[in-house]
C-alpha positions as CSV (number, residue, x, y, z in Angstrom):
1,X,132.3,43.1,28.9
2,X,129.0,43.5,30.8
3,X,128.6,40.2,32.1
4,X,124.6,41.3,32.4
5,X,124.2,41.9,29.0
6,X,121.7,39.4,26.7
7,X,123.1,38.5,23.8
8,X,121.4,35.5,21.6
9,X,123.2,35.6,18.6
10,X,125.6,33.4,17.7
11,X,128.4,35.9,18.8
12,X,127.3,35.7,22.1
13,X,127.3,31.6,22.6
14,X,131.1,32.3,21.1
15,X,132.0,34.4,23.7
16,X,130.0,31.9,26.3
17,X,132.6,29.3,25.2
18,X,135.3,31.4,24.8
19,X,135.4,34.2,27.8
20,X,132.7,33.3,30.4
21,X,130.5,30.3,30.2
22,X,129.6,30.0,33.7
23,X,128.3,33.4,33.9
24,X,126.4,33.5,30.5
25,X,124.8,29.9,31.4
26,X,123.4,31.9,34.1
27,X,122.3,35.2,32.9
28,X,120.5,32.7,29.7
29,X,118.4,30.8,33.0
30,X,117.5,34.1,34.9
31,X,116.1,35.2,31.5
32,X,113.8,32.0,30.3
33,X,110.6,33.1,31.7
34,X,111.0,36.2,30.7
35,X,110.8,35.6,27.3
36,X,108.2,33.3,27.4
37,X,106.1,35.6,29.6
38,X,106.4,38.6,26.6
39,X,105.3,35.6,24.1
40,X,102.5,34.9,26.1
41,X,101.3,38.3,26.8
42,X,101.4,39.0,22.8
43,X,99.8,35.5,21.6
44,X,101.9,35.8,18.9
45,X,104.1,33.9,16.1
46,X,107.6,34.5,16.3
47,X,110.7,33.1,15.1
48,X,114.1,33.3,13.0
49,X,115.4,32.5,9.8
50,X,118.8,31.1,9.4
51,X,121.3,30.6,6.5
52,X,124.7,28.6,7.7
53,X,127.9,27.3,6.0
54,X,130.6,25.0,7.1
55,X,133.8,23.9,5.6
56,X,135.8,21.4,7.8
57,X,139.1,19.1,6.9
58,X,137.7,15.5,7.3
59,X,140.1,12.7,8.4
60,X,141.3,11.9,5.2
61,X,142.2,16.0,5.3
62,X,140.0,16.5,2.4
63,X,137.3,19.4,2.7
64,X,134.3,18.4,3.7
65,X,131.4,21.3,3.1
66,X,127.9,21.7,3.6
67,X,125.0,25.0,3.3
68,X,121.4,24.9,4.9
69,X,118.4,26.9,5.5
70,X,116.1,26.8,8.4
71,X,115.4,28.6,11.5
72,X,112.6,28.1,13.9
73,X,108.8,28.9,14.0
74,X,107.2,29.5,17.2
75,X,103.8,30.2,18.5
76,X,102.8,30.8,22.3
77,X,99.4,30.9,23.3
78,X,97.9,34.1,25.6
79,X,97.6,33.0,29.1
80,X,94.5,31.7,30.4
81,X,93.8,31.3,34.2
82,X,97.6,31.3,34.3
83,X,97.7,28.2,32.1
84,X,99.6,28.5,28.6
85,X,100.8,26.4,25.7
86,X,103.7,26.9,22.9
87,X,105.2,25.1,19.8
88,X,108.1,25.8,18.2
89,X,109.1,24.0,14.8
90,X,113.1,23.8,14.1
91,X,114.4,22.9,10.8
92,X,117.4,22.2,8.6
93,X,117.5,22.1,4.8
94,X,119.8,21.7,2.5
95,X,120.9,24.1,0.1
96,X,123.7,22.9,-2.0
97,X,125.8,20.6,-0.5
98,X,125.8,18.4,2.7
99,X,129.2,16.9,3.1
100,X,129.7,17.7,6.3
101,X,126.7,16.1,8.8
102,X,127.1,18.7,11.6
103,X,124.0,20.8,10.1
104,X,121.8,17.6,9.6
105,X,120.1,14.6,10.6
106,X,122.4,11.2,11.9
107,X,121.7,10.0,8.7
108,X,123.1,13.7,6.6
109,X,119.4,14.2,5.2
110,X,117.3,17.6,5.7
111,X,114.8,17.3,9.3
112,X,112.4,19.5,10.8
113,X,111.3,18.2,14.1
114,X,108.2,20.2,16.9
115,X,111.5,21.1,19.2
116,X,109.4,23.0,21.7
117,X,105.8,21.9,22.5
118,X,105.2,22.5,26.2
119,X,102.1,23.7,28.7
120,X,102.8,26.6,31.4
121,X,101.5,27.2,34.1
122,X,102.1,30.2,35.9
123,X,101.2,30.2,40.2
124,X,102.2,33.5,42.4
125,X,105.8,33.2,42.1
126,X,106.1,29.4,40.6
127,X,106.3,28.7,37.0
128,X,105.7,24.7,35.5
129,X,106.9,23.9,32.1
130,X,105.9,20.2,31.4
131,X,106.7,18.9,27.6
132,X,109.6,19.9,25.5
133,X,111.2,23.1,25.7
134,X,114.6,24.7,25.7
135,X,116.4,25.2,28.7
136,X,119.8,26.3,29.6
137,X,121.9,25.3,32.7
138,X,126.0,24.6,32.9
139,X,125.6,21.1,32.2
140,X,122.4,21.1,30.1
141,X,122.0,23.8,27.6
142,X,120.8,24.4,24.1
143,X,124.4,24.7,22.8
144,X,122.9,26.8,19.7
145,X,126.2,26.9,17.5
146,X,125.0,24.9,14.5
147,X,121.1,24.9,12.4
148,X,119.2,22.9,15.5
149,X,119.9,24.0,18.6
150,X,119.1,21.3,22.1
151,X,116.3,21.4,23.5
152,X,115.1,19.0,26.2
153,X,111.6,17.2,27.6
154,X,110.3,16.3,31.0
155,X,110.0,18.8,34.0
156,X,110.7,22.2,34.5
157,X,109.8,24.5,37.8
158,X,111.3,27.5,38.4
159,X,110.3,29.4,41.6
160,X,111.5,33.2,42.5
161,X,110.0,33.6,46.0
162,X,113.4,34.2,47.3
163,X,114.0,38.0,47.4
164,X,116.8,38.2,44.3
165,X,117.2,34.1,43.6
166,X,115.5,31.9,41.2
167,X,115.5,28.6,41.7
168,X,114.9,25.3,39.5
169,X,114.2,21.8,39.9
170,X,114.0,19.8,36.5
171,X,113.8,16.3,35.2
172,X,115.1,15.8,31.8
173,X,114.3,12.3,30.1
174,X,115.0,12.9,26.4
175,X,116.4,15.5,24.3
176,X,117.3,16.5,20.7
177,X,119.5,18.6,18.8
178,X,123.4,19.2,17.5
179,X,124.7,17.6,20.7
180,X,122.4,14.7,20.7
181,X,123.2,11.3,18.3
182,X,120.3,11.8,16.5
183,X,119.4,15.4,16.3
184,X,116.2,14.9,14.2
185,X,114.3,13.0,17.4
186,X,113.7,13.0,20.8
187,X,115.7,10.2,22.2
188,X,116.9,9.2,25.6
189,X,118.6,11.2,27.8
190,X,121.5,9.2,30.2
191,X,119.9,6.3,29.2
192,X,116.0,5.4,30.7
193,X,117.2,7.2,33.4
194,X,117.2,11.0,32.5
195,X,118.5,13.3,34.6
196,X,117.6,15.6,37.9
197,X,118.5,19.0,38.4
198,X,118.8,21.0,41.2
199,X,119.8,24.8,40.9
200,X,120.2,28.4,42.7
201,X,121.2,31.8,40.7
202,X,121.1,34.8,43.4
203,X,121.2,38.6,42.2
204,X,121.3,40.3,45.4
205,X,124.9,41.8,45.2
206,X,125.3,44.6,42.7
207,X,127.4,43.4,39.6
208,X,127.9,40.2,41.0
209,X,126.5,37.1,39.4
210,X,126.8,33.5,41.7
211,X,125.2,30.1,40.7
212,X,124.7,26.6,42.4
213,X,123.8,23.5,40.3
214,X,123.6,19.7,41.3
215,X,122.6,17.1,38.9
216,X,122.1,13.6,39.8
217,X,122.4,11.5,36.6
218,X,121.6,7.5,38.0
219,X,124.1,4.7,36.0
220,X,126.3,8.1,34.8
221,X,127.5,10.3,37.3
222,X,126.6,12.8,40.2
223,X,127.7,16.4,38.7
224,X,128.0,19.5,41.4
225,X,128.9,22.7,40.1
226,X,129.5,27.0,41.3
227,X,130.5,29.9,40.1
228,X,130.8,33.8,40.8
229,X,132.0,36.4,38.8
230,X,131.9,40.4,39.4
231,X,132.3,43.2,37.7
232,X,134.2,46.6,38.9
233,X,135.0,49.3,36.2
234,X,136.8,47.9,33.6
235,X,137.4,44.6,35.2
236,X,135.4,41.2,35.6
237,X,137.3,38.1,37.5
238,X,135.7,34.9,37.8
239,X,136.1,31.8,39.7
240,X,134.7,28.1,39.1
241,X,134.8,24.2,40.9
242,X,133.2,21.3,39.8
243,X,133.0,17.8,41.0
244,X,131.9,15.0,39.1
245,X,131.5,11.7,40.9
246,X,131.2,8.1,39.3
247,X,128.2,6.7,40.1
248,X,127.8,3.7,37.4
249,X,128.2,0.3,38.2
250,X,131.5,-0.3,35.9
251,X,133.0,2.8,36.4
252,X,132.5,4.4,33.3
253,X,131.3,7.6,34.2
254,X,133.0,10.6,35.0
255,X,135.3,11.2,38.1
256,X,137.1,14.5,38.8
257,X,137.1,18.1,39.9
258,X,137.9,21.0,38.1
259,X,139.3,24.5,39.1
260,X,138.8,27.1,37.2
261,X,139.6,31.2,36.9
262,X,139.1,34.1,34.4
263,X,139.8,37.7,34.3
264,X,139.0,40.0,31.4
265,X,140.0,44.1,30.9
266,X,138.9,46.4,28.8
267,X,140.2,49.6,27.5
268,X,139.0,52.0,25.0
269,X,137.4,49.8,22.4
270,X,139.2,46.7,23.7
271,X,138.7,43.5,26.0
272,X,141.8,41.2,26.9
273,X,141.1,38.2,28.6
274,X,142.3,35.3,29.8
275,X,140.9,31.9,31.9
276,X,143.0,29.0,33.6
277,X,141.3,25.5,34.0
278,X,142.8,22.5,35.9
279,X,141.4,19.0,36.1
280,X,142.2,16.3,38.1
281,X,140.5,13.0,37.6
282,X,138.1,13.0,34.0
283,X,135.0,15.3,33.5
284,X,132.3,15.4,31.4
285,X,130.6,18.4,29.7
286,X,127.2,17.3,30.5
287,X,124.4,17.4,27.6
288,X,125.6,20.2,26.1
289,X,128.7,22.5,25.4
290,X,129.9,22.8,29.0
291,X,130.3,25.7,31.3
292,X,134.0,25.8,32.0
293,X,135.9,29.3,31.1
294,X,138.7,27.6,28.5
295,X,136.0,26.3,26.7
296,X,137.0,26.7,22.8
297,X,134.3,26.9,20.2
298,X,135.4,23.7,19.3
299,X,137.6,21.8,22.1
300,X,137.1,21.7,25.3
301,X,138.4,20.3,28.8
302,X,136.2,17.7,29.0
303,X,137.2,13.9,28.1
304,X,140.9,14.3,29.3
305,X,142.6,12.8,32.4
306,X,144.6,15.3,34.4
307,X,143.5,17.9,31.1
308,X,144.4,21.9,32.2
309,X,144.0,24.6,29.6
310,X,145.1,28.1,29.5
311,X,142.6,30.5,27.0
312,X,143.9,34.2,26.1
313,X,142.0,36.4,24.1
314,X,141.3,39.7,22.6
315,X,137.4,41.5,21.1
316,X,137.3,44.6,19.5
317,X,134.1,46.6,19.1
318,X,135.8,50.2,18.2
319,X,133.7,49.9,14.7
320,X,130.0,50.3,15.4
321,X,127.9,47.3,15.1
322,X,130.7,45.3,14.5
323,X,132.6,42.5,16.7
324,X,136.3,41.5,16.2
325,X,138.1,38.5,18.1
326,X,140.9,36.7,18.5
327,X,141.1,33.4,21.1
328,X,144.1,31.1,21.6
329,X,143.3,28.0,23.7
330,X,146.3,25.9,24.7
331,X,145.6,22.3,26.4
332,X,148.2,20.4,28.6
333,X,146.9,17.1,26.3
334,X,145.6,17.3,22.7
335,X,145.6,20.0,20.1
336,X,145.6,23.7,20.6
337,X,142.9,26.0,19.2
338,X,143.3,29.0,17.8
339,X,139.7,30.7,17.0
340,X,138.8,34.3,15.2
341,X,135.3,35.1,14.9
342,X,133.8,38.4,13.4
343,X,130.2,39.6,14.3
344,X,127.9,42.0,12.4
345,X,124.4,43.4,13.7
346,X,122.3,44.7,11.4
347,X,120.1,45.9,13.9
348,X,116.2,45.0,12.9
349,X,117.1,41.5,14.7
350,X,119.6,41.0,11.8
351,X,123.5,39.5,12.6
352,X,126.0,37.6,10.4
353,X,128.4,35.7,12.1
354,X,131.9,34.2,10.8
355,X,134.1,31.7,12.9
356,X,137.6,30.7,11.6
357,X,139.2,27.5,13.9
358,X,142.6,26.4,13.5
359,X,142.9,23.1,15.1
360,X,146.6,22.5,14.7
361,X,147.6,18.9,13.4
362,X,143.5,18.3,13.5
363,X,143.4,20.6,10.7
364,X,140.7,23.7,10.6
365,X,137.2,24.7,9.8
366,X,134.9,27.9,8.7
367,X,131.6,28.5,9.9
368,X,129.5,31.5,9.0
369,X,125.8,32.1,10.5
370,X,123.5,34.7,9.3
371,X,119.8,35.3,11.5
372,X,117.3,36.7,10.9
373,X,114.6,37.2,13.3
374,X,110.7,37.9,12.9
């Protein structure tokens, strides 16, 4: 696996939870301005079409399904006297059935809600997003596994003056989305407080991809967090820490560290790998899916006292345009997860996505994407 590659279909976040999140959280930050630079440059509309499915056993273990259509529509502005603007609209809508509220509103109705709608301003080698945007970090990250995907408001500068480093310094005060308790607005983020972010990605070693992020969320907890991984032939290892320190008055927030490793091979048309995280103490995930490498695509180590996971898996790509995988997640505390995921791409910014989880005792659930971009 080419831990350099950009992937944003939904295989990709898979494979972010599954094989290396760290490192994938990082290559998504390096390339944000990026993107919005070529947007800006065209002055164009842009955007994606999406269909999903889900089928999940509910606590009473009966099945619990639901369809939508939405996607995103997107317009960024050309660049004036390095000052630009862009809107993007996300919506859900329901086709035939919404039993299961993961694709909608708190409520289970059909939303669309202006997810991005940010100014840019663009100085030498500093960039200033200010308004809602997406934005993806290890503990604050659009998560985009369902219809909606997070996005965030407040604060955003990135600066590359650094010869191979980008760095960011954010405020986040609200956000919206699948991860959020009421996806179809902007609501509070850690409270009135929001959250400050502090972060360093360097690129100056061939095939080797390192990271530094702080976050100081006031009432919640103080979050510190670095990775590397490199790549050598067929071989990528990896290694993680986190610390999370309570900072709330009643000791409610998180408190722990986390270790983590990962190491992947491929051969022929074949990746094997594997990841090992240990916790002591409780962590949180952050505002998002989490960054650790035995994150599942459903479970995670987050939550758990004294949680440790062990995640092996297998992709196959030997069939062109195609993606075969297999993932088994086992947890010290909790329910194992056993997850197969098949990708196509169409090519012409076309991919279907299918996700199988088998959550043991918690029962299991189907998910199938299919994008379209325009």
């Amino acid at each position: 696996m080419n831990i350099f590659n950009q992937q944003l279909i939904l295989v990709a976040l898979v494979l972010n939870a599954i094989f290396s999140p760290a490192v994938l959280a990082f290559e998504d930050t390096s390339e944000q301005s990026k993107v919005a630079n070529t947007e800006q440059a065209r002055g164009e509309f842009s955007g994606n079409l999406r269909i999903g499915y889900i089928s999940a056993d509910d606590d009473s273990s009966d099945r619990a399904h639901s369809s939508a259509i939405g996607g995103e529509l997107s317009y960024s502005s050309v660049a004036w006297q390095g000052i630009s603007a862009t809107g993007t609209l996300y919506t859900t809508q329901k086709l035939f059935n919404d039993d299961n509220s993961s694709f909608f509103s708190s409520n289970g109705d059909s939303y669309a809600i202006l997810a991005q709608a940010y100014l840019q301003a663009n100085i030498t080698d500093t960039e200033i997003k200010v308004g809602r945007f997406g934005f993806d970090s290890p503990h604050a990250d659009m998560d985009d596994i369902r219809m909606v995907a997070n996005t965030f408001s407040g604060i955003l500068v990135t600066n590359t003056s650094i010869t191979d480093s980008r760095i960011y310094l954010a405020h986040l005060d609200k956000w919206s989305g699948v991860d959020s308790d009421q996806p179809e607005d902007f609501t509070n983020l850690n409270g009135s407080d929001g959250v400050n972010i502090f972060g360093v990605v360097y690129q100056g070693f061939e095939n080797v991809a390192l990271q530094s992020w702080y976050y100081h969320a006031k009432g919640l907890a103080d979050l510190f967090y670095v990775a590397a991984e490199t790549e050598f032939e067929h071989v990528t290892l990896g290694v993680q820490y986190a610390k999370q320190a309570d900072n709330s008055n009643d000791h409610s927030g998180p408190d722990g560290h986390v270790y983590g490793i990962t190491a992947s091979y491929t051969v022929s048309d074949f990746t094997f790998s594997s990841a090992y995280n240990y916790v002591s103490g409780a962590i949180t995930n952050g505002f998002g899916s989490g960054p650790f490498f035995t994150s599942a695509a459903n479970y995670t180590i987050g939550g758990v006292i004294d949680q440790n996971a062990l995640a092996i898996g297998v992709d196959y790509t030997g069939i062109d345009k195609l993606t075969i995988g297999l993932l088994n997640v086992a947890f010290a505390q909790g329910e194992d997860e056993f997850d197969v995921f098949v990708s196509y791409d169409f090519g012409h910014d076309m991919a279907f996505d299918f996700i199988y989880h088998h959550l043991h005792q918690d029962g299991d659930m189907v998910l199938a994407i299919f994008n379209l971009g325009f």
